[in-house]
N, C-alpha and C positions, 0 to 999 in steps of 0.2 A: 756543486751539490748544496743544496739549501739547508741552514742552520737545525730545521726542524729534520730533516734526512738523518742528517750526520750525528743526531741526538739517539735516532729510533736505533738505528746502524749501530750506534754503541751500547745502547741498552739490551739487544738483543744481544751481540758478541758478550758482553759481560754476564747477560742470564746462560748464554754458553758455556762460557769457559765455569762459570760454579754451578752448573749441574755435573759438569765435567767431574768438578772440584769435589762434590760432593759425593757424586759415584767415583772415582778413585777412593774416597774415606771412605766408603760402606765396604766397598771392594779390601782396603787395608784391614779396616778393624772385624771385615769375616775371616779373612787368611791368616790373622792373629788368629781368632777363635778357635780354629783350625789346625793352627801351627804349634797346640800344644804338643810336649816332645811325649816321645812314643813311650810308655813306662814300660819297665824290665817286667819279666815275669812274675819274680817275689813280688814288686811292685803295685801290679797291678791285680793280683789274688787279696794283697791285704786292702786296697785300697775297695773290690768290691767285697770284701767280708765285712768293711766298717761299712758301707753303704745298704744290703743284707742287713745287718744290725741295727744302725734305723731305719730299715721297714717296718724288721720285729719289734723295735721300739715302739713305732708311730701303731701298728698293729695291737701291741697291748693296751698301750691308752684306749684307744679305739673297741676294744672291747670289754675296756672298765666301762665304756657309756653303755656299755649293753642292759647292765642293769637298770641304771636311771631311766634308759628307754623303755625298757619293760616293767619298772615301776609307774610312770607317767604314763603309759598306756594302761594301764590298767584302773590307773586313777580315772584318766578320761572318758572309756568304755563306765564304770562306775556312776561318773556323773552324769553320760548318756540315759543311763537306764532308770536315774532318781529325774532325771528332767522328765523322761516320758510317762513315768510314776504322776509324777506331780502334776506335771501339763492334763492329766486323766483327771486328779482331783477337782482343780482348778474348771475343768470343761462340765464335772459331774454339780456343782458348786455352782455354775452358770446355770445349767438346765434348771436346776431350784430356784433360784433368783427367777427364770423367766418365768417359771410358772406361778411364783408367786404373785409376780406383776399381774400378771391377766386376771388372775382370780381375784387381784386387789382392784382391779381397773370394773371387772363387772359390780362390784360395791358399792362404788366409790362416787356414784352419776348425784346423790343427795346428801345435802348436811346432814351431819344427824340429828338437830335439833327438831328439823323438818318433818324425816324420816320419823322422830318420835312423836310430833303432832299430830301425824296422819296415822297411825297406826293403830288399827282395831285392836290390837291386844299390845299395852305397854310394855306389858310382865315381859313378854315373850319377845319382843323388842331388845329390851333394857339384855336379857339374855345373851343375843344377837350380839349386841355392843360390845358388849362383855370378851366373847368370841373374835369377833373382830381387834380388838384392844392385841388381844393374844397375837392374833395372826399379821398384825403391826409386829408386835416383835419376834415376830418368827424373820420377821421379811429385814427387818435391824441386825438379827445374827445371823442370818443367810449373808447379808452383804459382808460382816466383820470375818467372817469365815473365808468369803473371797477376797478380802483382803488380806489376811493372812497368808492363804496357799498363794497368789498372785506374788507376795513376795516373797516368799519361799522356793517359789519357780524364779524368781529373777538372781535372787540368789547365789540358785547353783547355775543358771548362763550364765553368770560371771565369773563364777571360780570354774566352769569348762575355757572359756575362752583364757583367763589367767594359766590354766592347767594345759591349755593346748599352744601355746604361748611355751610355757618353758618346753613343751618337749621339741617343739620344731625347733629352740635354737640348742640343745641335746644333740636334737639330728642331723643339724648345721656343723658338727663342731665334728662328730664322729666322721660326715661326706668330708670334710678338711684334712681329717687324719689320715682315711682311705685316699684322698689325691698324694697324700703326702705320701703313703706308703709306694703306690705305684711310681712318683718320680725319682724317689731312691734306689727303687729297682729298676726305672728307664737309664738311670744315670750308670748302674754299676754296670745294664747291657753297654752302654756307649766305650766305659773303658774295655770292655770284653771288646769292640768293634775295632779297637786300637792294634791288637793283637793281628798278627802273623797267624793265617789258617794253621799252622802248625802249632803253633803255642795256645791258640783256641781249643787243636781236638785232644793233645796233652792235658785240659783245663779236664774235657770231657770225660776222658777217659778217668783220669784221676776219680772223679767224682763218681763216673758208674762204678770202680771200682770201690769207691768207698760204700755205695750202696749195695752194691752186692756181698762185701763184708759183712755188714750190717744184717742183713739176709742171712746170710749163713749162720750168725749168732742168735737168729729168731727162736726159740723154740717154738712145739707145734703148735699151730694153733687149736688144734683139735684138745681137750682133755683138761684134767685141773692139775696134773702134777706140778711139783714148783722143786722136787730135787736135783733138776735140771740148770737152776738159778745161781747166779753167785755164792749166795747166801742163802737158805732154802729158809723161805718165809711163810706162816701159818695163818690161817682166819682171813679176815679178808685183808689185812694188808699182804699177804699171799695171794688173794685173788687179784686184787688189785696189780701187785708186781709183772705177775703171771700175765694179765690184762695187755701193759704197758710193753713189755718185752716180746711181745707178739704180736708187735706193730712196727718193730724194726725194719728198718728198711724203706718203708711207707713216703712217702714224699712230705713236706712241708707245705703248708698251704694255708695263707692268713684267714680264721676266722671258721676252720675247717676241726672237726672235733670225731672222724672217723665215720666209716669203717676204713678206709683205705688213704686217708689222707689227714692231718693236722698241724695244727700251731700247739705254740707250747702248753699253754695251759689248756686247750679244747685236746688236747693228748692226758692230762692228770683228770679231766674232767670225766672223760670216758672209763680210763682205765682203774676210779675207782667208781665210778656209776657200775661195774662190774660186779661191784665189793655192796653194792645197796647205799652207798655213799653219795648224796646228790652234791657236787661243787659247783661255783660260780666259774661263767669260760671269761677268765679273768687273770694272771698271776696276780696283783697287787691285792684283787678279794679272795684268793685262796688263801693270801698269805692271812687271814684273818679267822677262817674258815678249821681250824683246827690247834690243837693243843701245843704252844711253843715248846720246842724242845733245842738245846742246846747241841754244836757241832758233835761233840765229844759223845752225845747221848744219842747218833743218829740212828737207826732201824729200817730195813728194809721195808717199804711203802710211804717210808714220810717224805714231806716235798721239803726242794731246798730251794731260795727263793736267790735271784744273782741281782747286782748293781742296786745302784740307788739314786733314783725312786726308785724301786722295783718293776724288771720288765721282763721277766723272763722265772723260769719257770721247772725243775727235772725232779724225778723220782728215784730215792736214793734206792742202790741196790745191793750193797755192801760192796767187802773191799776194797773201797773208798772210790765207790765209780757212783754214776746217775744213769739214767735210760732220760731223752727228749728229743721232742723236736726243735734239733737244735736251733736252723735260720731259714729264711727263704734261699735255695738252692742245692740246702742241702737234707740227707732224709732222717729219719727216725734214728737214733744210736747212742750209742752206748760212750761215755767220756769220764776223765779224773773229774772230782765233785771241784776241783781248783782249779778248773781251765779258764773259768771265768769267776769275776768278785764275787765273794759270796756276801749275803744279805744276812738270812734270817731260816729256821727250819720249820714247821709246823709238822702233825702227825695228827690227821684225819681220820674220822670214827669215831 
């Protein structure tokens, strides 16, 4: 076998054996991947409740930008409508200009000094001139006029595209959050995939029972009573209670403010939009959005605000309970106001 054989012969077995080599390590480090050990039950409930948790997390930031975005759109809609304002001025400002030109161009074929040599009546000439002279400066503030609106118009295209500018990266930031939401809830499905079909419909049943709970503490929906309530509350933080506890049961669902479904604060949002209360679908801007009141001094309708930063969001309703949408998975209900950190209270109206 010839030197150059016995060279290719070897470069090929050696590109062999380390693809080999190589697919055995890809093959090792997936079966790792894989071979995480199976979690206990307790285990694997808290580990998707912390995962649930930053969704609702990543969910309330995400809907603090709701604001910014519907601020910044409306800025931009704004500037739309002063560009097509202006761009009219500016086109109406040109028409003048031209028509000044041509009427300045049919004039304009003789000197004047000419024009006054030849002219059977001087008087009435010198008049002419006179006129003329003026309509020079007509055709001078015609033009400073179009320069003025022309930059006026340029302007505001700058602060639209500045102004459209920040809201696409607003809206960059919030599509970040929503990914971020859904892989915290792909990840807490995967530890649920961990589970034993039994320890799964256990999960389930748990939870329909929890929401059918919840249900059963709904009062009606129909009517305004509130002596049905823990606490029986009046005016519209009575409406608003009444509102919110008539949603129990209701599923969770990021970014969702009712009739049949919501997140935390798209739940306080509604249920005092009931009460003629307009709130931001926000916990962090609710908490800003009414009058601080201390734990000691709580009342039924006021929101209690949980962790910090602020991400979450429940309606106190005496007793020392809250009515929210608690997390992703689970639905509308009723909790001690210290199941979770408390933050801060506000009282809306």
């Amino acid at each position: 076998m010839s030197i150059g054989r016995t060279n290719r012969f070897k470069g090929i077995a050696l590109a062999a054996i380390t693809t080999t080599a190589v697919a055995t390590g890809v093959i090792f480090i997936q079966a790792s991947a894989d071979a995480d050990p199976k979690p206990t039950l307790p285990q694997a409930k808290a580990q998707v409740q912390d995962l649930q948790h930053k969704a609702e997390t990543a969910g309330e930031a995400a809907n603090d930008l709701r604001g910014k975005i519907q601020a910044s759109t409306a800025r931009v809609n704004a500037l739309k409508a002063g560009i097509a304002k202006q761009q009219s001025q500016v086109d109406v400002v040109k028409r003048q200009i031209g028509s000044l030109a041509v009427a300045g161009y049919q004039t304009s074929g003789m000197a004047t000094t000419a024009q006054l040599l030849l002219s059977t009546n001087p008087d009435q000439f010198l008049s002419q001139a006179s006129t003329a002279q003026a309509f020079a400066g007509q055709q001078n503030s015609a033009l400073r006029r179009f320069q003025a609106a022309q930059g006026k118009l340029t302007d505001l295209q700058a602060s639209e595209q500045t102004e459209l500018a920040a809201l696409q990266s607003v809206q960059a930031q919030q599509n970040a959050l929503k990914k971020q939401i859904q892989t915290n809830l792909d990840a807490a499905e995967k530890v649920l995939d961990k589970l034993t079909d039994a320890e799964r419909a256990k999960i389930e049943a748990e939870n329909e029972k929890e929401a059918q709970d919840a249900r059963d503490e709904r009062p009606s929906r129909d009517g305004d009573r509130t002596d049905n309530l823990p606490v029986p509350a009046n005016g519209r933080a009575g409406t608003a209670v009444q509102a919110a506890m008539a949603q129990l049961g209701d599923s969770y669902v990021w970014g969702a403010d009712g009739p049949d479904s919501f997140d935390c604060s798209g739940l306080m949002m509604y249920a005092w939009g009931k009460a003629g209360v307009s709130l931001s679908h926000s916990s962090s801007a609710q908490a800003s959005e009414g009058r601080r009141v201390s734990k000691g001094d709580l009342m039924p309708g006021d929101l209690v605000f949980y962790y910090s930063p602020i991400s979450h969001v429940g309606m106190y309703i005496g007793n020392g309970r809250i009515v929210h949408a608690s997390r992703p998975g689970k639905p509308v209900k009723t909790d001690p106001i210290d199941l979770m950190p408390y933050n801060t209270a506000v009282r809306p109206g």
